[in-house]
C-alpha positions in Angstrom: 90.6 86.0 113.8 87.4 88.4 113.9 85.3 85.1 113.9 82.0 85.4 115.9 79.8 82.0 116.8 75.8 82.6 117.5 73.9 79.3 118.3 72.0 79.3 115.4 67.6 78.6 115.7 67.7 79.4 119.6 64.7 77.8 121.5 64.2 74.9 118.7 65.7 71.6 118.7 69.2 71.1 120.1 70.0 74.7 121.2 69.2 74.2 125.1 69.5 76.5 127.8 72.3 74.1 129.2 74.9 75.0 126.0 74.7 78.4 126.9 76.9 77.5 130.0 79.3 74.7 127.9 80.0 76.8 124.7 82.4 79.8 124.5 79.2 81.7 122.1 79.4 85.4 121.5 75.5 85.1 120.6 72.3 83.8 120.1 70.4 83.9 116.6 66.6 83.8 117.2 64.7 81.5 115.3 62.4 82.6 112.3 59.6 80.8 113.8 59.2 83.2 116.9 59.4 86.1 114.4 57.2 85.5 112.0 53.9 86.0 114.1 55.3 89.3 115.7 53.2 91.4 116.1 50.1 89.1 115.5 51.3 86.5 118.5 51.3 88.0 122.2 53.1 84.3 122.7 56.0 84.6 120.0 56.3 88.4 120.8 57.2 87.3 124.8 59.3 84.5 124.0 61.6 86.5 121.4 61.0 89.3 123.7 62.6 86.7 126.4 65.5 85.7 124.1 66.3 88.9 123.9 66.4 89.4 127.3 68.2 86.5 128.8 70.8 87.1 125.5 71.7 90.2 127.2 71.9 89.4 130.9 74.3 86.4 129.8 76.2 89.5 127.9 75.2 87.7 124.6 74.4 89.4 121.1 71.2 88.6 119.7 70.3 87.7 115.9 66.8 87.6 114.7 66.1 85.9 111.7 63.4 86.0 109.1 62.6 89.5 109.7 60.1 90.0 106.2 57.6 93.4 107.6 58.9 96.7 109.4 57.0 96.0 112.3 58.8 93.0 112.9 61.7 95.2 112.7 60.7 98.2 114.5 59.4 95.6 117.7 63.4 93.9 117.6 65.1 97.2 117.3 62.8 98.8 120.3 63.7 95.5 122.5 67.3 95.6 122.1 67.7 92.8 119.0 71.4 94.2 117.8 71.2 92.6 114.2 68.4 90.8 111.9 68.2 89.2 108.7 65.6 88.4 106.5 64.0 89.1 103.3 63.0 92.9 104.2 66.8 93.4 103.0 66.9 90.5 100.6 66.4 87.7 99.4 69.9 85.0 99.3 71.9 86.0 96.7 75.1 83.8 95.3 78.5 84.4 96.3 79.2 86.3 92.9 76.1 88.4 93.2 76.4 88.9 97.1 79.9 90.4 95.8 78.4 92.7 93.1 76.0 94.2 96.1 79.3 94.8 98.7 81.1 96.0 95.7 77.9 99.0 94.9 78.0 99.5 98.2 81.3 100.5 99.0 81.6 102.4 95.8 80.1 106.2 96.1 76.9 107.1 94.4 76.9 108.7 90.7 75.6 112.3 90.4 
């Protein structure tokens, strides 16, 4: 069905190391409060650092969310981090306006 699960706010609350051996998960999705600090935090840089990490030697995909300044971007992408959300791209949209943005998109640029 092309339908991907991620444990969603990984290394908060419910999402223990112990439902990475129970769940059939194709990822994990990093919680926005070990972004946030990076680069300023040494701490939230090695933890999401060590997300990223473990993600992969579990052959996991890793999400990082909250991802608002480039150097938050450029320290996922140089660790490995495979996708990121976060207000750097945009802020949430509706369903009719998120299909408005897919829809310029796909279409090809006016000369």
């Amino acid at each position: 069905m092309g339908v991907r699960i991620h444990v969603d706010d990984f290394g908060t609350g419910y999402s223990s190391l112990s439902r990475l051996r129970h769940f059939p998960i194709d990822g994990l999705k990093i919680d926005r409060s070990f972004v946030i600090d990076i680069p300023n935090s040494i701490d939230n840089a090695a933890i999401t650092n060590t997300i990223i990490a473990m993600a992969h030697t579990l052959r996991k995909k890793v999400i990082a969310e909250g991802v608002e300044t480039e150097e938050q971007l450029s320290f996922l992408q140089k660790n490995g981090c495979e996708e990121v959300q976060g207000y750097l791209f945009s802020r949430p949209v509706s369903n009719k306006d998120m299909a408005k943005l897919l829809s310029e998109q796909i279409r090809p640029k006016q000369s």
